[in-house]
C-alpha positions, 0 to 999 in steps of 0.5 A: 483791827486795832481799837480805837485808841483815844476811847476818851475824846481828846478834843472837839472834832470840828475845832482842835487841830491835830495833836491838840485837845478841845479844853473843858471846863465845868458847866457854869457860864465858863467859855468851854462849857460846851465842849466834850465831857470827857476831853483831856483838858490841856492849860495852855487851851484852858488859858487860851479861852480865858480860864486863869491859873487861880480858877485852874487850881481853884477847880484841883483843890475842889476836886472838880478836876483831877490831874492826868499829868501837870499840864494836862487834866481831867473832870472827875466825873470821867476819871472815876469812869475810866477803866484802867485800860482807857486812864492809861490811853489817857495817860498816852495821850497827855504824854504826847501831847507834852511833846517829843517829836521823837518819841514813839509809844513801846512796850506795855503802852504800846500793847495797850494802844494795840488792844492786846491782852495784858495782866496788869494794865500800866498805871501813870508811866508811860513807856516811849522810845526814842532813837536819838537819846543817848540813854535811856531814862526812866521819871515819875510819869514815863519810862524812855527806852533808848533804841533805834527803830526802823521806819516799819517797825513803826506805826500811827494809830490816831495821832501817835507813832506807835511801835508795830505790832511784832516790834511792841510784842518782842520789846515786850518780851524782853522785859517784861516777864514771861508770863505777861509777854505770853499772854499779849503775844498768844492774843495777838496770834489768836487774833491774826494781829501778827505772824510767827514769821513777823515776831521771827523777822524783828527779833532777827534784826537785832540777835544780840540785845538785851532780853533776845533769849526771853524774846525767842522762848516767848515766841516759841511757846506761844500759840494762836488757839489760846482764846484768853488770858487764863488759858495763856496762864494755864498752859504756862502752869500746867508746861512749869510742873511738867505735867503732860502737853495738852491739846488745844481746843481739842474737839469731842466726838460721838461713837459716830464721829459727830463733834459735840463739843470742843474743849480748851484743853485735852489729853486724848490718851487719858481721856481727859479734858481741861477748862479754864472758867473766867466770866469772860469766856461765858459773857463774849459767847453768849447769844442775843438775848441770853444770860451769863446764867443761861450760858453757864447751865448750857455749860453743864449740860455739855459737860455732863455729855462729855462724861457721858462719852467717857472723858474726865472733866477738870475744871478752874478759874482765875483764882485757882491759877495761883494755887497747886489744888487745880493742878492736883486735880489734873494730875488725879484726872490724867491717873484715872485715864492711865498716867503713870506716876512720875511720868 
Protein backbone atom coordinates (compact mmCIF):
# COMPACT_ATOMS: atom_id res chain seq x y z
CA UNK A 1 0.00 0.00 0.00
CA UNK A 2 0.84 3.38 -0.70
CA UNK A 3 1.91 5.62 2.42
CA UNK A 4 0.13 8.04 3.38
CA UNK A 5 0.72 11.13 1.61
CA UNK A 6 0.11 14.29 3.82
CA UNK A 7 2.75 12.92 6.57
CA UNK A 8 2.33 16.45 7.94
CA UNK A 9 -1.43 17.10 8.83
CA UNK A 10 -3.19 19.54 6.35
CA UNK A 11 -6.17 20.56 8.68
CA UNK A 12 -8.15 19.73 11.75
CA UNK A 13 -9.80 16.57 10.55
CA UNK A 14 -13.34 17.25 12.08
CA UNK A 15 -13.54 21.15 10.79
CA UNK A 16 -11.49 21.84 7.22
CA UNK A 17 -13.74 20.53 4.29
CA UNK A 18 -11.83 18.83 1.55
CA UNK A 19 -8.92 20.42 -0.18
CA UNK A 20 -8.46 22.84 2.67
CA UNK A 21 -6.19 23.11 5.39
CA UNK A 22 -7.05 24.00 9.29
CA UNK A 23 -4.92 27.50 9.69
CA UNK A 24 -2.26 27.80 12.58
CA UNK A 25 -1.30 30.27 14.36
CA UNK A 26 1.26 30.45 17.28
CA UNK A 27 0.44 29.61 20.96
CA UNK A 28 -0.40 33.26 22.46
CA UNK A 29 -4.45 33.81 22.61
CA UNK A 30 -4.54 33.87 18.69
CA UNK A 31 -8.04 32.43 17.59
CA UNK A 32 -6.20 29.35 15.83
CA UNK A 33 -4.08 28.34 18.61
CA UNK A 34 -5.46 25.10 19.19
CA UNK A 35 -5.55 23.95 15.88
CA UNK A 36 -2.63 21.13 14.55
CA UNK A 37 1.16 22.17 15.24
CA UNK A 38 2.14 21.00 12.05
CA UNK A 39 -0.81 22.02 9.71
CA UNK A 40 0.07 23.86 6.49
CA UNK A 41 -1.25 27.22 7.20
CA UNK A 42 -3.18 28.93 4.16
CA UNK A 43 -3.90 33.05 4.10
CA UNK A 44 -6.79 33.00 3.24
CA UNK A 45 -7.85 30.69 6.49
CA UNK A 46 -5.36 32.65 8.28
CA UNK A 47 -7.41 35.88 7.41
CA UNK A 48 -10.77 34.21 7.56
CA UNK A 49 -10.29 33.77 11.50
CA UNK A 50 -9.10 37.46 12.10
CA UNK A 51 -5.19 37.27 11.62
CA UNK A 52 -4.45 40.23 9.48
CA UNK A 53 -1.67 40.65 6.62
CA UNK A 54 0.75 42.82 9.20
CA UNK A 55 0.42 39.95 12.06
CA UNK A 56 0.96 37.43 8.87
CA UNK A 57 4.32 39.37 7.77
CA UNK A 58 4.99 40.39 11.40
CA UNK A 59 5.41 36.38 12.22
CA UNK A 60 7.73 35.64 8.49
CA UNK A 61 9.91 38.40 9.57
CA UNK A 62 10.46 36.74 12.96
CA UNK A 63 11.15 33.77 11.63
CA UNK A 64 7.91 31.98 13.51
CA UNK A 65 6.62 30.88 10.27
CA UNK A 66 8.26 30.28 7.14
CA UNK A 67 7.29 30.12 3.57
CA UNK A 68 5.86 26.69 1.65
CA UNK A 69 4.87 28.79 -1.31
CA UNK A 70 3.21 32.58 -1.11
CA UNK A 71 -0.12 31.83 0.06
CA UNK A 72 0.61 28.74 2.01
CA UNK A 73 3.04 28.69 5.28
CA UNK A 74 4.54 26.76 7.78
CA UNK A 75 5.72 27.01 11.80
CA UNK A 76 9.34 26.80 11.84
CA UNK A 77 9.46 24.44 14.56
CA UNK A 78 7.72 21.73 12.05
CA UNK A 79 9.79 22.68 8.97
CA UNK A 80 13.23 22.34 10.78
CA UNK A 81 11.45 18.80 11.48
CA UNK A 82 10.66 17.74 7.93
CA UNK A 83 12.60 15.41 5.93
CA UNK A 84 13.34 16.17 2.72
CA UNK A 85 10.63 13.60 1.60
CA UNK A 86 7.68 14.99 3.87
CA UNK A 87 8.83 19.49 2.79
CA UNK A 88 8.31 18.02 -0.43
CA UNK A 89 4.74 16.27 0.21
CA UNK A 90 4.30 19.69 1.96
CA UNK A 91 5.26 21.41 -1.10
CA UNK A 92 2.53 19.10 -3.19
CA UNK A 93 0.05 19.77 -1.13
CA UNK A 94 0.30 23.66 -0.99
CA UNK A 95 0.40 23.39 -4.78
CA UNK A 96 -2.68 22.18 -4.82
CA UNK A 97 -4.16 23.70 -2.69
CA UNK A 98 -3.17 27.02 -5.14
CA UNK A 99 -5.58 25.53 -7.23
CA UNK A 100 -5.76 23.88 -11.03
CA UNK A 101 -8.70 21.33 -11.40
CA UNK A 102 -6.77 20.20 -14.15
CA UNK A 103 -3.78 19.22 -12.78
CA UNK A 104 -2.56 15.91 -11.89
CA UNK A 105 0.69 15.06 -9.64
CA UNK A 106 3.62 13.29 -12.33
CA UNK A 107 6.93 12.55 -12.54
CA UNK A 108 9.32 12.94 -9.34
CA UNK A 109 6.33 14.06 -7.11
CA UNK A 110 4.17 11.85 -8.09
CA UNK A 111 7.06 9.15 -7.18
CA UNK A 112 7.38 10.95 -3.98
CA UNK A 113 3.51 10.69 -2.96
CA UNK A 114 4.00 6.80 -4.12
CA UNK A 115 6.43 6.04 -1.55
CA UNK A 116 9.28 4.98 -4.35
CA UNK A 117 12.50 5.00 -4.01
CA UNK A 118 14.23 8.06 -4.98
CA UNK A 119 18.07 9.37 -5.19
CA UNK A 120 17.59 12.93 -4.62
CA UNK A 121 14.21 13.81 -3.30
CA UNK A 122 12.80 16.97 -5.15
CA UNK A 123 13.30 20.41 -3.46
CA UNK A 124 10.31 23.28 -3.91
CA UNK A 125 9.14 22.14 -7.61
CA UNK A 126 6.64 20.59 -7.82
CA UNK A 127 6.11 18.55 -11.32
CA UNK A 128 1.95 18.16 -12.34
CA UNK A 129 0.56 17.46 -15.68
CA UNK A 130 -2.23 18.96 -17.12
CA UNK A 131 -3.96 17.47 -20.37
CA UNK A 132 -5.72 20.72 -21.45
CA UNK A 133 -2.45 23.00 -21.69
CA UNK A 134 -1.30 23.86 -24.94
CA UNK A 135 2.21 23.81 -23.66
CA UNK A 136 4.33 22.96 -21.05
CA UNK A 137 5.65 25.32 -18.68
CA UNK A 138 8.17 25.39 -16.16
CA UNK A 139 8.23 28.38 -12.89
CA UNK A 140 9.91 28.88 -9.68
CA UNK A 141 7.80 26.42 -7.67
CA UNK A 142 6.14 23.91 -10.49
CA UNK A 143 7.30 21.94 -13.24
CA UNK A 144 3.86 21.60 -15.77
CA UNK A 145 4.19 18.70 -18.44
CA UNK A 146 1.83 19.22 -21.19
CA UNK A 147 0.30 15.77 -21.93
CA UNK A 148 -3.02 13.85 -22.13
CA UNK A 149 -3.57 11.19 -19.45
CA UNK A 150 -6.21 8.27 -19.60
CA UNK A 151 -8.70 8.06 -16.73
CA UNK A 152 -6.75 5.02 -15.49
CA UNK A 153 -3.56 6.35 -15.71
CA UNK A 154 -4.68 8.42 -12.84
CA UNK A 155 -5.11 7.80 -9.40
CA UNK A 156 -6.13 9.68 -5.75
CA UNK A 157 -4.33 9.49 -3.09
CA UNK A 158 -5.55 11.73 -0.24
CA UNK A 159 -7.07 14.53 -2.04
CA UNK A 160 -4.79 14.60 -5.10
CA UNK A 161 -5.17 13.04 -8.63
CA UNK A 162 -1.87 11.44 -8.97
CA UNK A 163 -0.55 9.58 -12.21
CA UNK A 164 -0.57 5.86 -11.57
CA UNK A 165 1.81 3.74 -10.41
CA UNK A 166 3.26 2.51 -14.14
CA UNK A 167 2.47 5.87 -15.72
CA UNK A 168 4.58 7.92 -13.05
CA UNK A 169 7.37 5.31 -13.43
CA UNK A 170 7.88 5.63 -17.38
CA UNK A 171 7.20 9.64 -17.11
CA UNK A 172 10.03 9.10 -15.07
CA UNK A 173 12.00 7.16 -17.07
CA UNK A 174 11.63 9.49 -19.69
CA UNK A 175 13.14 12.21 -18.00
CA UNK A 176 14.81 11.89 -15.78
CA UNK A 177 18.11 9.92 -15.92
CA UNK A 178 18.69 6.20 -16.14
CA UNK A 179 20.03 5.80 -12.79
CA UNK A 180 17.29 7.75 -10.92
CA UNK A 181 14.48 5.89 -12.95
CA UNK A 182 16.06 2.31 -12.31
CA UNK A 183 16.19 2.88 -8.59
CA UNK A 184 12.18 4.29 -8.34
CA UNK A 185 11.35 1.38 -10.81
CA UNK A 186 13.50 -1.63 -9.15
CA UNK A 187 11.52 -0.47 -5.79
CA UNK A 188 8.28 -0.62 -7.03
CA UNK A 189 8.78 -4.04 -8.76
CA UNK A 190 10.27 -5.28 -5.19
CA UNK A 191 7.65 -4.28 -3.71
CA UNK A 192 4.72 -5.59 -6.04
CA UNK A 193 3.64 -2.00 -6.58
CA UNK A 194 3.58 -2.44 -10.43
CA UNK A 195 3.95 -5.11 -13.08
CA UNK A 196 6.41 -5.50 -15.98
CA UNK A 197 3.52 -6.19 -17.92
CA UNK A 198 1.84 -2.71 -16.65
CA UNK A 199 5.19 -0.63 -17.40
CA UNK A 200 4.84 -2.49 -20.92
CA UNK A 201 0.95 -1.47 -21.45
CA UNK A 202 1.67 2.39 -20.68
CA UNK A 203 4.91 2.89 -22.47
CA UNK A 204 2.85 1.09 -25.56
CA UNK A 205 0.20 3.49 -25.44
CA UNK A 206 2.37 6.15 -26.74
CA UNK A 207 5.59 4.18 -28.72
CA UNK A 208 6.60 7.71 -30.19
CA UNK A 209 6.94 10.34 -27.18
CA UNK A 210 9.63 11.65 -26.17
CA UNK A 211 12.26 9.71 -24.05
CA UNK A 212 10.24 6.22 -24.93
CA UNK A 213 13.59 4.66 -26.04
CA UNK A 214 15.09 5.55 -22.29
CA UNK A 215 11.73 4.32 -20.87
CA UNK A 216 12.07 0.64 -22.46
CA UNK A 217 15.63 0.25 -21.55
CA UNK A 218 14.80 1.13 -17.94
CA UNK A 219 12.15 -1.61 -17.80
CA UNK A 220 14.30 -3.79 -19.53
CA UNK A 221 17.20 -3.87 -16.84
CA UNK A 222 14.89 -3.39 -14.16
CA UNK A 223 14.58 -6.13 -11.85
CA UNK A 224 12.28 -6.85 -8.55
CA UNK A 225 14.91 -8.84 -6.33
CA UNK A 226 16.85 -5.64 -5.96
CA UNK A 227 16.13 -4.66 -2.24
CA UNK A 228 17.49 -1.25 -2.19
CA UNK A 229 18.90 1.96 -3.81
CA UNK A 230 22.55 0.86 -3.39
CA UNK A 231 21.87 -2.41 -4.71
CA UNK A 232 19.89 -0.77 -7.92
CA UNK A 233 23.19 1.46 -8.38
CA UNK A 234 25.16 -1.41 -8.01
CA UNK A 235 23.86 -3.49 -10.48
CA UNK A 236 23.90 -0.69 -12.84
CA UNK A 237 27.83 0.08 -12.00
CA UNK A 238 28.92 -3.41 -12.23
CA UNK A 239 26.49 -3.76 -16.16
CA UNK A 240 28.52 -0.16 -17.06
CA UNK A 241 32.29 -2.02 -16.85
CA UNK A 242 31.08 -5.07 -18.17
CA UNK A 243 32.07 -7.00 -15.81
CA UNK A 244 30.19 -10.36 -15.28
CA UNK A 245 25.96 -10.38 -14.82
CA UNK A 246 25.49 -11.43 -11.15
CA UNK A 247 22.84 -13.39 -9.44
CA UNK A 248 20.63 -11.94 -7.58
CA UNK A 249 20.06 -12.62 -4.15
CA UNK A 250 21.80 -15.64 -4.59
CA UNK A 251 21.75 -18.31 -1.72
CA UNK A 252 24.80 -20.43 0.01
CA UNK A 253 24.54 -23.82 0.52
CA UNK A 254 26.44 -26.28 2.63
CA UNK A 255 27.99 -29.61 1.14
CA UNK A 256 24.59 -30.92 2.11
CA UNK A 257 22.55 -28.81 0.30
CA UNK A 258 21.40 -26.57 3.96
CA UNK A 259 21.27 -22.58 2.79
CA UNK A 260 22.89 -20.85 5.36
CA UNK A 261 22.94 -17.45 3.77
CA UNK A 262 21.79 -15.43 0.77
CA UNK A 263 23.71 -12.91 -0.53
CA UNK A 264 22.69 -9.54 -2.60
CA UNK A 265 24.94 -10.59 -5.53
CA UNK A 266 26.94 -13.89 -6.76
CA UNK A 267 28.63 -15.35 -9.21
CA UNK A 268 28.53 -18.84 -8.59
CA UNK A 269 31.24 -19.81 -11.29
CA UNK A 270 33.78 -17.84 -9.64
CA UNK A 271 32.73 -18.71 -6.53
CA UNK A 272 32.27 -15.04 -5.33
CA UNK A 273 29.83 -13.01 -3.69
CA UNK A 274 29.08 -9.37 -3.65
CA UNK A 275 27.41 -7.09 -0.85
CA UNK A 276 26.18 -4.04 -0.82
CA UNK A 277 26.66 -2.15 2.80
CA UNK A 278 24.05 0.79 3.70
CA UNK A 279 22.58 1.44 7.17
CA UNK A 280 19.59 0.47 5.85
CA UNK A 281 19.89 -2.85 4.88
CA UNK A 282 21.04 -3.46 8.76
CA UNK A 283 18.57 -1.20 10.45
CA UNK A 284 15.12 -2.48 8.57
CA UNK A 285 15.99 -6.31 9.61
CA UNK A 286 16.88 -6.16 12.82
CA UNK A 287 14.92 -8.17 15.30
CA UNK A 288 12.92 -6.77 18.47
CA UNK A 289 15.38 -5.69 20.76
CA UNK A 290 18.41 -5.83 18.53
CA UNK A 291 20.93 -3.35 17.91
CA UNK A 292 22.56 -2.06 14.37
CA UNK A 293 25.88 -3.29 16.28
CA UNK A 294 24.30 -6.48 17.15
CA UNK A 295 23.16 -6.74 13.28
CA UNK A 296 26.55 -5.92 11.72
CA UNK A 297 28.57 -8.68 14.33
CA UNK A 298 25.82 -11.37 12.94
CA UNK A 299 26.93 -10.06 9.57
CA UNK A 300 30.46 -10.89 10.07
CA UNK A 301 29.73 -14.25 11.56
CA UNK A 302 27.75 -15.03 8.19
CA UNK A 303 30.50 -13.69 6.30
CA UNK A 304 33.10 -15.62 7.83
CA UNK A 305 30.88 -19.13 7.14
CA UNK A 306 30.57 -18.28 3.81
CA UNK A 307 34.60 -17.91 3.33
CA UNK A 308 34.56 -21.09 5.24
CA UNK A 309 32.45 -22.65 2.29
CA UNK A 310 34.98 -21.38 -0.05
CA UNK A 311 33.29 -18.26 -1.62
CA UNK A 312 35.08 -14.83 -2.17
CA UNK A 313 33.34 -12.10 -0.03
CA UNK A 314 33.55 -8.62 -1.57
CA UNK A 315 31.98 -5.91 0.32
CA UNK A 316 31.06 -1.65 -0.42
CA UNK A 317 28.94 1.19 0.55
CA UNK A 318 27.33 4.01 -0.62
CA UNK A 319 30.41 6.26 -0.85
CA UNK A 320 32.47 3.41 -2.59
CA UNK A 321 29.47 3.60 -5.71
CA UNK A 322 31.43 6.58 -7.10
CA UNK A 323 34.83 5.25 -6.81
CA UNK A 324 36.44 2.57 -9.28
CA UNK A 325 38.59 0.70 -6.05
CA UNK A 326 35.02 -1.24 -5.34
CA UNK A 327 34.89 -2.55 -8.70
CA UNK A 328 38.84 -3.28 -8.67
CA UNK A 329 37.75 -5.43 -5.76
CA UNK A 330 35.68 -7.51 -7.69
CA UNK A 331 37.36 -7.85 -10.68
CA UNK A 332 40.45 -9.32 -8.37
CA UNK A 333 37.60 -11.41 -6.57
CA UNK A 334 36.11 -13.05 -9.64
CA UNK A 335 40.22 -13.68 -10.90
CA UNK A 336 40.92 -15.47 -7.96
CA UNK A 337 37.80 -17.88 -8.86
CA UNK A 338 38.81 -18.25 -12.40
CA UNK A 339 38.01 -14.96 -14.77
CA UNK A 340 39.98 -14.78 -17.25
CA UNK A 341 41.43 -11.35 -17.90
CA UNK A 342 39.34 -9.32 -20.34
CA UNK A 343 36.60 -11.48 -20.21
Amino acid sequence: MPPAIHTVPLRPPEAAAPGKSGPVIDNDGDPMAAAPAGALILRADALDMGVNADDIKRRLERGHWVSVRPGAYLRAATDAALTPRQRHLLQINATMAAGGEHLVVSHRSAACLHGFDLLTIPGRIVDVTNGEAAAGRRTRLRHTYCAPLEPDEIVVLGSHRVTSPARTLVDLARSASFEEALVATDHALHHQRVSRDELRASMDRAPRRKGMRSARQVVVFADGRVESAGESRSRLLIARQLLPVPDLQVAIRTRNGVVVAHSDFGWPQYRTVGEFDGFEKYSRSLRPGESVGDRIHAEKIREDLIRELGWNVVRWTWSELDEPEALARIRRALVRGGLRVGA
